[in-house]
N, C-alpha and C positions, 0 to 999 in steps of 0.2 A: 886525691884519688880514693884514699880512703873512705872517706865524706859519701865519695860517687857511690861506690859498695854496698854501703851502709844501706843509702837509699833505694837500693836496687837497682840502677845503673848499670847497664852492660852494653860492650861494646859489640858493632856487628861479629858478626864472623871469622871474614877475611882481612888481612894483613892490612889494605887500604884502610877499611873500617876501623878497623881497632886504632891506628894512627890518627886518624881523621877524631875519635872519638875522646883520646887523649888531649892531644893540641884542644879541642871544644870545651872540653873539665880543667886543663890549665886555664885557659880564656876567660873563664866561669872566673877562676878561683882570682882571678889576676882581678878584675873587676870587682868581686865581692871584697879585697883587700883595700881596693883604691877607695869603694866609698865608704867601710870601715873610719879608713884614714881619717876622710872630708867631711866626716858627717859631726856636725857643732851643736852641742848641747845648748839649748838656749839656761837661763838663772830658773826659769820653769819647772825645766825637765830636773834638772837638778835639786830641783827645789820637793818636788814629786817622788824624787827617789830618796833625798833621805826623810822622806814622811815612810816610804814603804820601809827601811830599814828600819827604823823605829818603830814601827806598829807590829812589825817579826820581833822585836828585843821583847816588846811589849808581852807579845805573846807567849814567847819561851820562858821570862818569868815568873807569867801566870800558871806555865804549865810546873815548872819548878815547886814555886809555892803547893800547889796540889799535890805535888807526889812528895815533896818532903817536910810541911807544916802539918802537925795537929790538927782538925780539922776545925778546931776553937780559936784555933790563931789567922785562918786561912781567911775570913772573911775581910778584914782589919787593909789587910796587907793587899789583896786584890784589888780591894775597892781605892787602893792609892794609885796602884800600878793606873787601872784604867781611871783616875782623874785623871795622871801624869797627861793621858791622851785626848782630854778633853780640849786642854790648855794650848 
């Protein structure tokens, strides 16, 4: 219900409506949970997410390096981070 809110969702009016509008936002929410449940990662999709975790690790060390290496030491160390992602 909250969810609904957020989105700008509002119920009619009258007492019928508002009822009516509930029971429909459980309905929602009951369905969206069911194919949560049933929805099956192929070795792909998996495979795809930890390339994107990896290339965010990737990133944040590069940003690391920048804001606390020398600026002499900085090229060394980048230039390995992004081979790591060639590989």
């Amino acid at each position: 219900m909250e969810m609904a809110r957020e989105a700008g969702l509002k119920p009619d009016g009258d007492d019928y409506g508002a009822i009516a509008y509930r029971k429909a936002i459980e309905a929602f929410a009951a369905l969206v949970r069911e194919d949560e449940r049933n929805r099956t990662w192929t070795q792909q999709h998996w495979t795809e997410y930890e390339r994107s975790i990896a290339a965010e690790e990737r990133e944040a060390c590069e940003r690391a390096i920048e804001e606390l290496l020398p600026d002499a030491d900085r090229g060394d160390c980048a230039a390995a981070i992004r081979a790591r992602g060639q590989s």
